[in-house]
N, C-alpha and C positions, 0 to 999 in steps of 0.2 A: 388888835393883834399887831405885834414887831414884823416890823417889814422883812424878807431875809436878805440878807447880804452875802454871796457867798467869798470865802477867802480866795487867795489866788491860786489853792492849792487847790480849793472844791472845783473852783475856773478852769484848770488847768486839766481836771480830770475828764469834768464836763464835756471840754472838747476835744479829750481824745475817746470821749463815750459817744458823740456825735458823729464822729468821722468814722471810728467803728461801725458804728449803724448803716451809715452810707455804705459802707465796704460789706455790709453782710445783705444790704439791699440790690448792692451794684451783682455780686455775686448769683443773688435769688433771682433777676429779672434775666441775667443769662441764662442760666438751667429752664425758667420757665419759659423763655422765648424757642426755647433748639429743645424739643420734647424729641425729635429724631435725629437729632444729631447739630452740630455746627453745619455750615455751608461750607462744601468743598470745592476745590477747585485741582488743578494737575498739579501744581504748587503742592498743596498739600498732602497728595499723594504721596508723594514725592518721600513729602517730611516723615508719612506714616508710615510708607515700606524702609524708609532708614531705620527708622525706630525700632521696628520687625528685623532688619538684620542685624542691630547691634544687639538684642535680643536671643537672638538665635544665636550668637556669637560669631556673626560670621563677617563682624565689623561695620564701617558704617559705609553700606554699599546701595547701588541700584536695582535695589530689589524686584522692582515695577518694569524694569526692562530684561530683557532676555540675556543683555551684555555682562549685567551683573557687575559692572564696572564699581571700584568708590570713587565714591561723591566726591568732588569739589565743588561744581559749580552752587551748591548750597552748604554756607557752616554749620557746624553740628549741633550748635547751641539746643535747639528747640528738639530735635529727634532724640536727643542725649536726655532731655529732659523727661519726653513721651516713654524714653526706653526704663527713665529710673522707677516710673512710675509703673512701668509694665512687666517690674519685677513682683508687685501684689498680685502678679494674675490678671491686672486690667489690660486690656487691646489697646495698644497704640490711636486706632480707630476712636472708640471710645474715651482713652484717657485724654484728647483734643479736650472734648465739651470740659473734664473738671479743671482738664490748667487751666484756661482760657473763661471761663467761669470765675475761679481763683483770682485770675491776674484780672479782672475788670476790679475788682473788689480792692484790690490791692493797687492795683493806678491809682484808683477813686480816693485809697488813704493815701499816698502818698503825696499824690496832687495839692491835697490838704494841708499835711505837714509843709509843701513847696509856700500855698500861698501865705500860710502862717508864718512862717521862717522870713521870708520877704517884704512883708508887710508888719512883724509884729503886730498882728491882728488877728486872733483867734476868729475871727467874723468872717474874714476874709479867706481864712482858709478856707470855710465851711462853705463860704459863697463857691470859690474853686471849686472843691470838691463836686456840689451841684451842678456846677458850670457842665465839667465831664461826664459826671453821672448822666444825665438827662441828654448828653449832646448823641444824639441819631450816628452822624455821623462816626463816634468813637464807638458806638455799641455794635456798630455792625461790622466793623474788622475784627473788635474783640468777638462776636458770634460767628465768626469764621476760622475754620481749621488752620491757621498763619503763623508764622513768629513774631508777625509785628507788637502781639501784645505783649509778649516775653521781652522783644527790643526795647519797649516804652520802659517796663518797670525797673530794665538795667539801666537805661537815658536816665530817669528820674531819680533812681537810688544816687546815682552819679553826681548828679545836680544837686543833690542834698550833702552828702558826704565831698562835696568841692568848697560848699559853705558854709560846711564847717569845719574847713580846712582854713581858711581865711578869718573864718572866727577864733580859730589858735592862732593865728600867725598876730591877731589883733590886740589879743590880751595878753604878750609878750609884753613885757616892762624892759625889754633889752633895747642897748642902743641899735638905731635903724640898721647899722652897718654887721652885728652879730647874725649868725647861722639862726635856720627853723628849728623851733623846740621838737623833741619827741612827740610829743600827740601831731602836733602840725602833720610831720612828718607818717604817720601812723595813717593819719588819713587823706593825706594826698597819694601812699601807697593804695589803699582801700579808694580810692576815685580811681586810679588805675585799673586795677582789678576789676573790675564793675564794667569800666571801659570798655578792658579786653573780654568782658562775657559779653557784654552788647557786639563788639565785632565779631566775636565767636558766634552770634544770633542771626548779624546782618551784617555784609562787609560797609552798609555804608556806615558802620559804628567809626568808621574812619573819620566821620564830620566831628561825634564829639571829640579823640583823639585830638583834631587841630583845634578844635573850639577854645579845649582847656589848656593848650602849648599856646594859643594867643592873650589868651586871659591874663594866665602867668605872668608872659612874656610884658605885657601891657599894664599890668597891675599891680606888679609890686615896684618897690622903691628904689631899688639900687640893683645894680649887675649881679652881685653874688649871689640873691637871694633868684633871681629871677635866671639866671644859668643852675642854683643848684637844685631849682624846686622844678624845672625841666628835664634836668637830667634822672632826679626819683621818678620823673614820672613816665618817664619813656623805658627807662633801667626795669621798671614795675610792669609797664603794657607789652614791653618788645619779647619777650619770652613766649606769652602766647600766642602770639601772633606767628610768632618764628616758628612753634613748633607746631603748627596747623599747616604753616605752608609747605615744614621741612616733611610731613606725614603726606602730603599732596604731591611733593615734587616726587616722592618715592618711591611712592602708591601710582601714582597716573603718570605721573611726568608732566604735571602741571603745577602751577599754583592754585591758582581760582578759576581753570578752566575759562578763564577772559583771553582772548586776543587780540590787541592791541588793530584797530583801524578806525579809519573815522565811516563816520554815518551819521550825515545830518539831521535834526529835527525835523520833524514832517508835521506840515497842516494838521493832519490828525488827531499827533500826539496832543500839540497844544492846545486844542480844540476839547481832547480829551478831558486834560488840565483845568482849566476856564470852566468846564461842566461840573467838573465836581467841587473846585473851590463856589461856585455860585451854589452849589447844596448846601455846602458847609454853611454858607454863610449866610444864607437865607432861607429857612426851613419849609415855610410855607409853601407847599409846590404851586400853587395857584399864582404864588405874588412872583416866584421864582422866574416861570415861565414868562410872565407880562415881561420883568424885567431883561430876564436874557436877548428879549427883543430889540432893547436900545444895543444897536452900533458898539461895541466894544465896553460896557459898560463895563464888567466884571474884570476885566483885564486890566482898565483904568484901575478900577479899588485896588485890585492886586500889586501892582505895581506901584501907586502911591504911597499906600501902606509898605512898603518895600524901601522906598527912596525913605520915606520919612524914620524909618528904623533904622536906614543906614547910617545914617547923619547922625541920627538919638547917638549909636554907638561908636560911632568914629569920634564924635565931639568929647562924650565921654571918656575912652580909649585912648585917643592919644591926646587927651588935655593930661591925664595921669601921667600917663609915659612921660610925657614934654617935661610935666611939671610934678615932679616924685611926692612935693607937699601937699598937693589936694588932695583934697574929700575923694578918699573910693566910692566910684559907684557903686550902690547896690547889687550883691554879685548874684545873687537868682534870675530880677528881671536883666541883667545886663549880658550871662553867658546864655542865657534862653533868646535874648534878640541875637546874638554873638551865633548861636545854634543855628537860627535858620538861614542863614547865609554857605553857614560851612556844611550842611546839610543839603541844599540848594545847587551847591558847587561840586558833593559829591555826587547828584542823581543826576545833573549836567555830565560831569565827565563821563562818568558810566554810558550815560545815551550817545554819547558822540563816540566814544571812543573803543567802548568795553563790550558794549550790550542795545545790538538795538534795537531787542526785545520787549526793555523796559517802556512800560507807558506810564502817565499822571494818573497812574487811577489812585482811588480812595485812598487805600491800604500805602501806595508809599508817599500820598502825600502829610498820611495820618501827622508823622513827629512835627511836623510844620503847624499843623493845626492845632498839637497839643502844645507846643510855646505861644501859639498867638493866643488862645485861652489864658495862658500866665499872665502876658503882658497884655493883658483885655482886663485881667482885678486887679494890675497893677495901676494901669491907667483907671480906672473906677476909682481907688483906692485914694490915687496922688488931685483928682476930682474934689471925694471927701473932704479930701485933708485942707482943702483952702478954706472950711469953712463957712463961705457966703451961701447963703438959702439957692440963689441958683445954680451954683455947681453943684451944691448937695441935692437940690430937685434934678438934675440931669442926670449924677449919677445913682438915685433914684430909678430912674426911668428907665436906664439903658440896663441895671440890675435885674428891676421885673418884667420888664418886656423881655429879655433875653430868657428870661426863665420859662415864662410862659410859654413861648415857643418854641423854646425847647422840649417841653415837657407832654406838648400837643404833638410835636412832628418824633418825638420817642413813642410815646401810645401811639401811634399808625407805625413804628417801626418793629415794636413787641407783635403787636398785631399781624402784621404782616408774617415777619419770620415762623409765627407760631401755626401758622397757617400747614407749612410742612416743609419738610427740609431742602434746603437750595444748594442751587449748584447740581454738582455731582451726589450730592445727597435725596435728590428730589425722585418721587419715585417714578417719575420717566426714563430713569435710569437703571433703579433696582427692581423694577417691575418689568423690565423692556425684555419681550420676549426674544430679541437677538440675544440677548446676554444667556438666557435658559437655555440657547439653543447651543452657546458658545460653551456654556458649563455642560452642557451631555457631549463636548467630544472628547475622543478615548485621547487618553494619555500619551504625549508624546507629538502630537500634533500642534503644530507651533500658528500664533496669530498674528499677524498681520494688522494694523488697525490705524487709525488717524485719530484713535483714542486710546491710549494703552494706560493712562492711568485709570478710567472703570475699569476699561478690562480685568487689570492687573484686581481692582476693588474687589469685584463681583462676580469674579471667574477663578479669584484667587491663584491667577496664573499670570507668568512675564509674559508683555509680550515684546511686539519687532516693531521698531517704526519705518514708516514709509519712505523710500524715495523720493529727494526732493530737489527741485531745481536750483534752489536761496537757502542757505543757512539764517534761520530766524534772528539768532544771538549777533554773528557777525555783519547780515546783511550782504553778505557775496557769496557769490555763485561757489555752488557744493558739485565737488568734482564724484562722479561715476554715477549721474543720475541713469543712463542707458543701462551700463553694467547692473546698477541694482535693482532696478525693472524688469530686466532680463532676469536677474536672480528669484524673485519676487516670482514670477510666475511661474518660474520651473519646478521652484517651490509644489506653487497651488496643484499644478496640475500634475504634478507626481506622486500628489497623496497626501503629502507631507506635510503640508500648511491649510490653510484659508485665508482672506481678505475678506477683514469687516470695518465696513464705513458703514458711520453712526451720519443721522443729518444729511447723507446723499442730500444733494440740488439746496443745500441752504448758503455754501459757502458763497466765495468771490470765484468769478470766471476763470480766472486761473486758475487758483487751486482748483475749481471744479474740469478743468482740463486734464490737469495731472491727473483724477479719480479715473476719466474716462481712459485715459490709456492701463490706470493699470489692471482698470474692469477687462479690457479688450480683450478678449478671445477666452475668457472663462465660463465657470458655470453659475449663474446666478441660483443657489439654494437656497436662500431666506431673504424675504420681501417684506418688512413690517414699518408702519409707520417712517417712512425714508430711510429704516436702516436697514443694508445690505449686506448677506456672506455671500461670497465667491468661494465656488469650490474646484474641486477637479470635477468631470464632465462623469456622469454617474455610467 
């Protein structure tokens, strides 16, 4: 029998039939992991009563609160989405599981095409792809009601259509010193656009923004070229941005609902951070644990791999700039390591300055972990490529073990999630007889709570937030706590309102402070499993 051979067309088909598959796999383990829903959180809420009033047409407002206020402090990108979807008659609620479903399937092709395009390695695409497929850690942001997966696939489309912006500017036959052709141009417009939907998603879309103004800036040959392919591409981003903030300052009198002060990093946070990169990186919770014991261990890996990427891309970076005649780097792995610095630098500012709300969880450290996966086949890749049996047995090794364990600590991740829906989704929450008790009261009775987004969920009513001593976002003290305590009860005991705390006695002593004053002199009506209504005195 003739051996077959296929041509590079059958090759070429083959692996966009392979990554297909992965994408309709990656897709099929969402749906069957979240049988009742993604995992929620007040985040999400959030997203889903935007979605509900830009539906309603009553634009994109704070549905889940009484104020009724519009949004800024969340962009519209992801509710806008929930809402186009929610013109088939699907719920906002509901339509979370198919984007997010969708978009796991559609990272997973992407990712592919990334490691393919960078590597000229259809192999290595497919290894990518796997890499995310399987990785735990990305499956469970994408099985959670978020925009982070919406922000990755605009990151990534970005990253794609950037390199092949630079694949036009390469295959110019003009002298170094002539303007960008038409296509060049067409899609360094098109890597704007994608930009401005990732900032439209999440403001920190602000990192790729600088990522690719330094790329630019550092990577092409002469002044003209690298003033005029900045200028398309701010000329292309500043419009949406402008008119997001111009509909915020109009609407609220804000921009992005940030206020400028600083608020340091807390032990916590970083603590935080360290916990979850050591997930990421070591799947096996048994090995995880032994190791998190060593002294600073994870925070070492963290930061060397950090120093040594700085250096990869500074040496790279400005050897070009300095010297216009060399070798471009490679522009996938090089604006992907370029990424996690200006990404790093926007979620820094933020915490210090903006928001010091924000912690290292999972979810925003996800785009970090999805370029260190790029530059993890890169390096595999650049391994291979020397050839000698023991670089090729290494990377080898670091290929299959990475898979394997991946593919172990994803099977306990499907497992788990499929178990029943988390978060706000779990039914400690839609079964919790406060919420029955909260949905039989008559109309027009306003709620009080230290949770208003179930409420809002599973009462299908705004409610009121609490009185507080600390503004969470800013971190300084919130002026009229007495005034609104005072309000708060006059409320309750004049008919008007109720006060429901969810988790009574699990919080921190302070906040469990604050509960007990604003319990103080009410009528406790409903006692279930630690959740409390205070009513007027019967």
């Amino acid at each position: 029998m003739r051996n077959f051979i296929m041509t590079p067309r059958q090759s070429l088909l083959a692996s966009f039939l392979i990554l297909g598959l992965l994408a309709v796999l990656g897709t099929f383990l969402t749906l069957y992991a979240t049988p009742q829903g993604l995992s929620l959180s007040d985040d999400s809420i959030a997203y889903i009563a935007g979605a509900r009033s830009i539906l309603n047409g009553n634009g994109y407002r704070e549905a889940w609160l009484a104020s009724n206020q519009p949004v800024t402090h969340f962009p519209p990108g992801f509710s806008s989405i929930l809402a186009l979807i929610g013109l088939s008659g699907l719920d906002p609620l509901r339509g979370t599981r198919f984007i997010n479903s969708l978009l796991f399937g559609a990272n997973t092709f992407l990712l592919g095409l990334i490691g393919w395009r960078m590597t000229k390695s259809q192999i290595a695409g497919v290894l990518l792809a796997l890499f995310f497929l399987f990785n735990a850690s990305m499956f469970r942001v994408h099985a959670a009601a978020m925009s982070e997966p919406l922000y990755i696939f605009f990151s990534l489309a970005s990253f794609l259509t950037f390199e092949q912006y630079y694949s036009g500017v390469e295959q110019q036959a003009a002298e170094p010193s002539s303007g960008l052709p038409l296509d060049a141009r067409v899609r360094l417009i098109l890597t704007a656009i994608l930009t401005a939907c990732a900032y439209l998603t999440r403001y920190a879309g602000l990192a790729l923004l600088a990522t690719f103004l330094f790329a630019l800036i550092l990577l092409h040959d002469n002044r003209r070229k690298r003033l005029t392919s900045a200028g398309i591409f701010l000329a292309s981003f500043i419009p949406f941005a402008l008119a997001w903030s111009l509909r915020n300052k109009l609407a609220a009198d804000n921009a992005t609902n940030r206020t400028l002060a600083y608020h340091p990093l807390t032990a916590e946070n970083i603590e935080i951070g360290i916990y979850n990169f050591s997930e990421f990186l070591v799947p096996v919770e048994t090995w995880r644990r032994a190791l998190i014991k060593i002294p600073n261990l994870f925070a070492f890996i963290f930061f060397a791999v950090a120093i040594g990427l700085l250096f990869w891309v500074a040496c790279k970076g400005l050897k070009k700039f300095v010297q216009p005649s060399t070798e471009r780097p490679e522009i996938l792995s090089f604006t992907n390591a370029l990424y996690i610095f200006g990404y790093l630098a926007s979620i820094l500012s933020s915490m210090l300055l903006f928001d010091a709300s924000t912690k290292f969880k999972l979810r925003i450290n996800l785009p970090i972990y999805v370029s260190l996966l790029v530059l993890l086949v890169w390096f595999v890749f650049w391994l291979w490529q020397k050839r000698a049996v023991h670089w090729r047995v290494l990377a080898a090794v670091i290929t299959i073990s990475i898979l394997a364990l991946s593919v172990y600590d994803m099977s306990l991740a499907v497992a788990q999630l499929r178990k029943g829906g988390q978060g706000y989704a779990s039914f400690v929450w839609f079964d919790s007889e406060a919420m029955a008790s909260l949905r039989d009261l008559p109309e027009g009775i306003k709620i009080y709570s230290n949770q208003v987004g179930p409420v809002y969920l599973y009462t299908d009513r705004p409610g009121y937030v609490l009185p507080d001593l600390v503004d969470p976002v800013t971190g300084l003290p919130r002026a009229g706590y007495k005034e609104g305590v005072a309000a708060l009860k006059q409320n309750v005991l004049s008919g008007n309102a109720v006060l429901a705390l969810f988790k009574f006695g699990s919080e921190s002593e302070d906040v469990q402070s604050i509960y007990l004053q604003l319990a103080d002199g009410l009528y406790l009506a409903h006692d279930t499993h630690g959740d409390k209504i205070y009513t007027a005195f019967p």
